[in-house]
C-alpha positions in Angstrom: 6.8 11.2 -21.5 9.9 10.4 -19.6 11.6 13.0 -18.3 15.4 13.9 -19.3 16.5 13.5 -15.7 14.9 9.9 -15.3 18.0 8.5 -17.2 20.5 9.7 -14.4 17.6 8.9 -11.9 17.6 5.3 -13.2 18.8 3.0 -10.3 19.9 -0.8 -10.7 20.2 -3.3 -7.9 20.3 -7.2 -8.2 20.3 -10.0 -6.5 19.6 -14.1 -6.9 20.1 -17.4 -4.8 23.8 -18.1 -3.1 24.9 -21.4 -2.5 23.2 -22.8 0.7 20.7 -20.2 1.0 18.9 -19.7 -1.8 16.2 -17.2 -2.5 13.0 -18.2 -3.4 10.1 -16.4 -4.9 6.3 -16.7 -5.9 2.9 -15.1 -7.0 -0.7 -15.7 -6.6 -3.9 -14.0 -7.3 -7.3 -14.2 -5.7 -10.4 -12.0 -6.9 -11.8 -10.0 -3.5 -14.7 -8.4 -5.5 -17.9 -8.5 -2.9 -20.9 -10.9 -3.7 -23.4 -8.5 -2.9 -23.9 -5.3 -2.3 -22.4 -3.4 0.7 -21.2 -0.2 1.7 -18.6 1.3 -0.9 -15.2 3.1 0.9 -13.8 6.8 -0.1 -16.5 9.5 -0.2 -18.6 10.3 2.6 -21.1 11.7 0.1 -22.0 8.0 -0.6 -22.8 7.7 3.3 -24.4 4.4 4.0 -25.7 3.5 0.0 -24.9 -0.1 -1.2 -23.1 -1.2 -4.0 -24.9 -1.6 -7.4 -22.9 -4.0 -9.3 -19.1 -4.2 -10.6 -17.2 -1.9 -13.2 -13.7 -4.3 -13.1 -13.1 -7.1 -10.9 -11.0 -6.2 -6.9 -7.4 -8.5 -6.9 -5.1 -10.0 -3.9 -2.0 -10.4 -5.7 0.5 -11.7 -3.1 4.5 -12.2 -3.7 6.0 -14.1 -1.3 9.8 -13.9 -1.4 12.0 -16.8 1.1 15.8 -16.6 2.0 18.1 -17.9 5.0 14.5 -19.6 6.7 12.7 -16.1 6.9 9.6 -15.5 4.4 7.7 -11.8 4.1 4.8 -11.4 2.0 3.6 -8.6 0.0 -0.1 -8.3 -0.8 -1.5 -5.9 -3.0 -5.3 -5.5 -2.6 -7.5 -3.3 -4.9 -9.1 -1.8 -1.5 -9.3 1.7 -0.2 -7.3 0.2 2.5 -5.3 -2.6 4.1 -7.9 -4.9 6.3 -9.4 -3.9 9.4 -7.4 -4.7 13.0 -9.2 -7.8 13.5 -8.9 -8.9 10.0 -5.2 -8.1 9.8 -5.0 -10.0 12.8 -6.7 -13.2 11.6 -4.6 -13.2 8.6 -1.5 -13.0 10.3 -2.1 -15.5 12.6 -3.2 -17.5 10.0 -0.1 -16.9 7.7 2.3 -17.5 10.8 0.7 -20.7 11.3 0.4 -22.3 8.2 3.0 -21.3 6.4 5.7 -19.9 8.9 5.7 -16.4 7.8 6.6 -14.1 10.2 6.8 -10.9 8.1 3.9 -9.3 6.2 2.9 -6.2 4.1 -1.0 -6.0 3.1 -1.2 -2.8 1.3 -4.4 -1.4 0.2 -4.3 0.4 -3.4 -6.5 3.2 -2.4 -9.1 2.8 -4.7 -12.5 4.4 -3.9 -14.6 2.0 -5.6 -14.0 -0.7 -3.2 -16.0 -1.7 -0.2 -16.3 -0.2 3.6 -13.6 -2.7 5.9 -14.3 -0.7 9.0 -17.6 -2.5 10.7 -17.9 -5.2 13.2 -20.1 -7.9 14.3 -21.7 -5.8 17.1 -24.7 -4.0 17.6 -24.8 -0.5 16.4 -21.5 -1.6 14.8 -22.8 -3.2 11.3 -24.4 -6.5 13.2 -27.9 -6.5 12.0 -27.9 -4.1 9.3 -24.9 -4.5 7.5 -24.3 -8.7 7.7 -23.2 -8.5 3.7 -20.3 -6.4 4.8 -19.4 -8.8 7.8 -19.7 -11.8 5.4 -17.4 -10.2 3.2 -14.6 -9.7 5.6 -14.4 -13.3 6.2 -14.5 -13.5 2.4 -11.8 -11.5 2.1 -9.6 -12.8 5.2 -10.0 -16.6 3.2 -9.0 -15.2 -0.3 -6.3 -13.3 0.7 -5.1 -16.2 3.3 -5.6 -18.7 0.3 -3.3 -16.5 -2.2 -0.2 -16.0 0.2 -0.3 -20.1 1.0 -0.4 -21.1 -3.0 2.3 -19.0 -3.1 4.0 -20.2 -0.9 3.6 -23.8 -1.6 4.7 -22.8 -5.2 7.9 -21.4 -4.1 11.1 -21.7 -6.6 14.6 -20.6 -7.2 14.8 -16.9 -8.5 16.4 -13.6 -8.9 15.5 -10.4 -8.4 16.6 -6.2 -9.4 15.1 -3.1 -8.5 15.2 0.1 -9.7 13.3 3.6 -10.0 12.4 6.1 -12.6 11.5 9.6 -12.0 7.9 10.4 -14.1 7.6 14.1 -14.7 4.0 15.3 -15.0 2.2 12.0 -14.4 1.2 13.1 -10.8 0.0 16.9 -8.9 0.1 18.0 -5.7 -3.4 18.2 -4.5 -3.3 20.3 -0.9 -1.1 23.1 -1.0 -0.9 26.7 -2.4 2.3 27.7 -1.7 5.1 27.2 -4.4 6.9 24.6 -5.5 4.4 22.1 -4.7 5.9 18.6 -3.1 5.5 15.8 -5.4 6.8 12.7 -5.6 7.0 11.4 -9.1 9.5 8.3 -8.6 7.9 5.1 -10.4 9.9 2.0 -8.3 9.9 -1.4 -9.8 10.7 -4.5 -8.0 11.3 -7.4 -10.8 11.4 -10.9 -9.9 12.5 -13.3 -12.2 12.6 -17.8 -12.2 16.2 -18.6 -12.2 15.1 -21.4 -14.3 14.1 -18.4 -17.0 11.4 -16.1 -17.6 9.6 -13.3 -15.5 7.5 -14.3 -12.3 6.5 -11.4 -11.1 7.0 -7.5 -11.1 5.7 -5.1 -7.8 4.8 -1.3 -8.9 5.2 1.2 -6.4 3.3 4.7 -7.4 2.1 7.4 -5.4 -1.5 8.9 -6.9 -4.8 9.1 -5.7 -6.7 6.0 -7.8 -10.0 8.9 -6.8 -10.6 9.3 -11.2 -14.2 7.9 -11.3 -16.7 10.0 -9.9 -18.5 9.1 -6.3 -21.8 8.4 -8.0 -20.7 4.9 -9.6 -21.4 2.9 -7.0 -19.6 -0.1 -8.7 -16.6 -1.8 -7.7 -13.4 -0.7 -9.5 -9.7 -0.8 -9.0 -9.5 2.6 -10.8 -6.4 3.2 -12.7 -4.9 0.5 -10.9 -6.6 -2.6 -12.8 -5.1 -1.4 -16.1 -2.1 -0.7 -14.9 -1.0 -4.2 -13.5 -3.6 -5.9 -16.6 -1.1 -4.2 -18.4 1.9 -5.4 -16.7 0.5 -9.1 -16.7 0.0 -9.1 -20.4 3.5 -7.5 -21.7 5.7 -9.3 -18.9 3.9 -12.6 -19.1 4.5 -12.4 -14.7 2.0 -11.6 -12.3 1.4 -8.0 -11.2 1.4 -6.6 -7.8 1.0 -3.1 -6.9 1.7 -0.7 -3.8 0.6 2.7 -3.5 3.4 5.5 -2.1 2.6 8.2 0.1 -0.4 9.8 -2.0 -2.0 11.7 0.8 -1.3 15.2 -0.9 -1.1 13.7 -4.4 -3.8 13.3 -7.2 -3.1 12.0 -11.0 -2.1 14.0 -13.9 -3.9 12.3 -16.6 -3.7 14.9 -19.3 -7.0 14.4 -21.0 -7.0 10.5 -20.6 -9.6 8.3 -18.6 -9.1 6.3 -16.2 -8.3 3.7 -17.7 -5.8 4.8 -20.8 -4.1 6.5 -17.8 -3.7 2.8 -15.8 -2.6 1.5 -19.1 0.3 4.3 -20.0 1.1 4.1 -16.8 1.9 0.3 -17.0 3.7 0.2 -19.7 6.2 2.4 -18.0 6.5 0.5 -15.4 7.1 -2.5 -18.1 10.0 -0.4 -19.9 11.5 -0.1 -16.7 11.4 -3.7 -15.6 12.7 -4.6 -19.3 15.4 -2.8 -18.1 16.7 -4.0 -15.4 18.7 -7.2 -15.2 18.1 -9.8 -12.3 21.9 -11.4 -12.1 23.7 -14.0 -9.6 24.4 -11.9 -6.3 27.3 -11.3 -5.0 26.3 -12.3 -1.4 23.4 -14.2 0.3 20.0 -12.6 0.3 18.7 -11.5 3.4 15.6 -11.3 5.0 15.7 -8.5 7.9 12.8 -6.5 9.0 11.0 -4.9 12.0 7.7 -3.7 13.0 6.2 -1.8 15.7 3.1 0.0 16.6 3.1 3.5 17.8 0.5 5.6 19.7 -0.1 9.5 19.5 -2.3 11.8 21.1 -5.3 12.2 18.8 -6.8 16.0 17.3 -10.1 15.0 17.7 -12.3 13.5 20.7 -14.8 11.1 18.8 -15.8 10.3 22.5 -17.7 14.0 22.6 -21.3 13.2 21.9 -21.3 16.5 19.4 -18.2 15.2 17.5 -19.5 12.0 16.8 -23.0 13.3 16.0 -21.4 15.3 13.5 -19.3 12.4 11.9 -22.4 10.9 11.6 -24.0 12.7 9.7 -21.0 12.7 7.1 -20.8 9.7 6.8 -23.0 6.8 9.1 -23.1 6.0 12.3 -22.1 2.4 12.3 -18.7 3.6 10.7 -18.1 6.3 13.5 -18.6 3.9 16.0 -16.1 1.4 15.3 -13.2 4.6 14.5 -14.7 5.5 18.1 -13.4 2.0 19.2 -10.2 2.7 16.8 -9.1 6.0 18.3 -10.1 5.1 22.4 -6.4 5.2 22.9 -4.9 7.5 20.7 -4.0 7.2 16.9 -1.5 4.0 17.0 0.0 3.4 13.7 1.9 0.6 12.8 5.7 1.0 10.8 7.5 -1.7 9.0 10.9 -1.5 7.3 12.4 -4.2 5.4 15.9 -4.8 4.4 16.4 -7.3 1.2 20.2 -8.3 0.7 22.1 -5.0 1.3 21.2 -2.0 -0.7 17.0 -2.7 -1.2 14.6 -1.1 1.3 10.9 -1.4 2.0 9.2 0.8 4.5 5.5 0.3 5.1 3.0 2.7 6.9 -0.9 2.4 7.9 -1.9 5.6 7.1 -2.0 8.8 4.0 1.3 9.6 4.0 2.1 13.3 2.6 4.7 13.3 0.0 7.7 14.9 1.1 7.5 12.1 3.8 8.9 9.7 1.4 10.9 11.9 -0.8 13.0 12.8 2.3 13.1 9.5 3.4 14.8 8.5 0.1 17.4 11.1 0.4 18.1 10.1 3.8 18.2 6.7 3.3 20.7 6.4 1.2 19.4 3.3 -0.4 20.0 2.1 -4.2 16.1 1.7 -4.5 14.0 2.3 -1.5 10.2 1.2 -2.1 7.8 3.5 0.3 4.3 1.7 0.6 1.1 3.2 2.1 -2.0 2.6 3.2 -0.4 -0.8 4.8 -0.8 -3.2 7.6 -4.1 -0.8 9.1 -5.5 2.4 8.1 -5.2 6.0 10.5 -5.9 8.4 8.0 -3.7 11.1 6.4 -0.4 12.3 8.0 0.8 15.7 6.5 4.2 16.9 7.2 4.5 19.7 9.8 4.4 22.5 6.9 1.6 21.5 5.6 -0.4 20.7 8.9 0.5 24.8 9.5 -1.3 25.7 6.0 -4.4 23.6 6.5 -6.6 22.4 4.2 -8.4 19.0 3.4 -6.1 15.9 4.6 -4.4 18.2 7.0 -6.7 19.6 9.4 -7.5 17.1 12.4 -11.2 15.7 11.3 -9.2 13.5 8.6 -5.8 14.0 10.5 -6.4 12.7 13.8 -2.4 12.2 14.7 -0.7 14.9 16.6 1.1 17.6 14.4 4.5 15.6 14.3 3.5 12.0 14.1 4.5 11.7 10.4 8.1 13.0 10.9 8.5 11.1 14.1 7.7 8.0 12.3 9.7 8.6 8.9 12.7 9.2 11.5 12.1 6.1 13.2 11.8 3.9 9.6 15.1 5.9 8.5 16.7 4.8 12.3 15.5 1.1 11.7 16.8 1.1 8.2 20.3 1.6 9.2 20.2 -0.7 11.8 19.0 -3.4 9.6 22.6 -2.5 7.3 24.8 -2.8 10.7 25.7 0.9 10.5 24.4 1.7 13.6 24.2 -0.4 17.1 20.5 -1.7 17.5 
């Protein structure tokens, strides 16, 4: 159920083409489910055990949006993660030049029924005895490279509106003891409609562990996630792309449904709250404005102590330890993004577990009409809990999956917030 408070929570914002710089929009779709078997992502119970089949098909759905000659593309990807460095590097090189964009967000849904991105093409790294993997990552670079560029070879006049609905009970804190428990229940939808008429496309940003089928399928899934945009696809008639918030601390609240009736409730609000909103003429141009930078803190752990890594091992393989090994040599370095669309429509994207309250104060601070947070983008460097919660402890704040220093997360929602009003003019870059 909607909560009473959503209706005063609900937010509107809208924008289209303007004479002489129009804004442009399009969606594509590639399937990135693995061929054969390879390591699966998300429990370290599994350790180094393959793949045994498929429960629902893994998706690239990429929206790229074009205005004033700058492009960005969104990718969602039903993967535990955004790509590995050199993967994310290929594909940006790739996207920059072939098709001129400058500006991209590859956002991993979190599943963990997708496959291991971390191994290399090195011995003692995955060379040798995990080649399925490392043929799968070029797999993956091509698919997600192909659906960007039909995209945006496709690209047409259109409009767009966002807005946000708070969801009470449809997400839980999953870390803390103490009372109230953060939580972020705002649903955000990004709607993007052909001026020409009808929907295109509609982006869902939630914030929920997609962790609801238990570590012993060893079959690919999207979790909840699948539904949830299968959902969206059939009852807007547009393509679907989703981003997961900052879900380090959060879990689902599925109230006696499976995964999958919990995807497909979920959808459907999302679909009553792109049904209302209304994509109109703007009243200015669009514009494109973003920055990105990469940042570098001291890390918790030393996976260079022979007794450290031995003991990652064990927990989960050796192959995977060595290339974090490689990851962390100098320091935890995150990478930021925040994106400005027309005036009053922010994006921020993170490459890590963001706690909660990380975006929930960086919406109030903001001051934003809608302002999407997206984790698990553009790299992966595992949970960052806010300063209170690193002080409780507890799984996804104590340094083995927390390798940041105490801080990091706070010091990087400050510069996002920083960057944000720079992008508006309201402070001198």
């Amino acid at each position: 159920m909607r909560s009473l408070a959503a209706v005063h929570f609900l937010l509107l914002l809208s924008w289209a083409s303007a004479a002489g710089q129009p804004f442009l929009a399009a969606a594509a779709r590639r399937d990135i489910t693995p061929r054969e078997p390879v390591p699966m992502w998300g429990y370290g119970a599994r350790r180094d055990a393959l793949s045994e089949g498929v429960l629902d098909p893994l998706y690239a759905d990429a929206l790229v949006l074009a205005s004033g000659g700058e492009k960005l593309a969104i990718v969602g990807l039903d993967l535990g993660r955004s790509p590995s460095e050199r993967s994310l590097n290929n594909i940006r090189e790739r996207l920059l030049r072939e098709a001129g964009i400058r500006w991209s967000i590859l956002g991993g849904s979190h599943t963990h029924h997708g496959p291991v991105l971390e191994l290399a093409d090195e011995e003692g790294k995955g060379r040798g005895r995990f080649d399925g993997a490392l043929r799968y990552y070029r797999q993956l670079e091509d698919s997600i490279v192909e659906a960007v560029l039909e995209a945006n070879a496709k690209l047409e006049p259109a409009r767009f509106a966002a807005g946000a609905v708070e969801l009470a009970g449809w997400n839980a804190n999953r870390h803390t003891k103490l009372e109230p428990r953060p939580v972020d229940p705002v649903l955000a939808v990004l709607r993007v409609d052909r001026r020409s008429g009808g929907p295109l496309a509609v982006l869902v940003n939630w914030a929920a562990h997609p962790t609801t089928l238990p570590p012993s399928t060893l079959k690919f899934s999207a979790d909840y996630v699948g539904s949830l945009k299968e959902i969206v696809r059939k009852e807007t008639g547009g393509a679907a792309v989703f981003l997961q918030g900052a879900a380090g601390d959060l879990r689902t609240a599925r109230r006696g449904m499976d995964t999958f009736a919990y995807g497909e409730a979920l959808g459907r609000e999302a679909v009553r709250l792109a049904r209302s909103l209304a994509p109109a003429d703007p009243v200015q141009p669009v514009e494109i404005r973003a920055r990105e930078e990469r940042f570098t803190f001291k890390a918790r752990i030393d996976l260079q102590n022979p007794l450290v890594a031995a003991a990652y091992g064990k927990a989960f393989f050796p192959e995977l330890v060595r290339n974090y090994q490689d990851e962390y040599a100098e320091g935890v370095r995150p990478r930021l993004m925040a994106v400005l669309l027309g005036a009053d429509l922010g994006m921020v994207a993170a490459s890590g577990e963001f706690f909660s309250d990380h975006a929930v104060r960086l919406r109030q601070r903001a001051r934003l009409k809608t302002l999407f947070f997206f984790g698990y983008s553009n790299g992966y460097h595992q949970y960052f809990p806010t300063i209170e919660a690193a002080a409780e402890g507890g799984y996804g704040a104590d340094p083995p999956v927390a390798p940041a220093a105490v801080g990091a997360g706070e010091e990087l929602m400050n510069r996002a917030l920083l960057w944000l009003y720079q992008l508006r003019g309201k402070i001198r870059q």
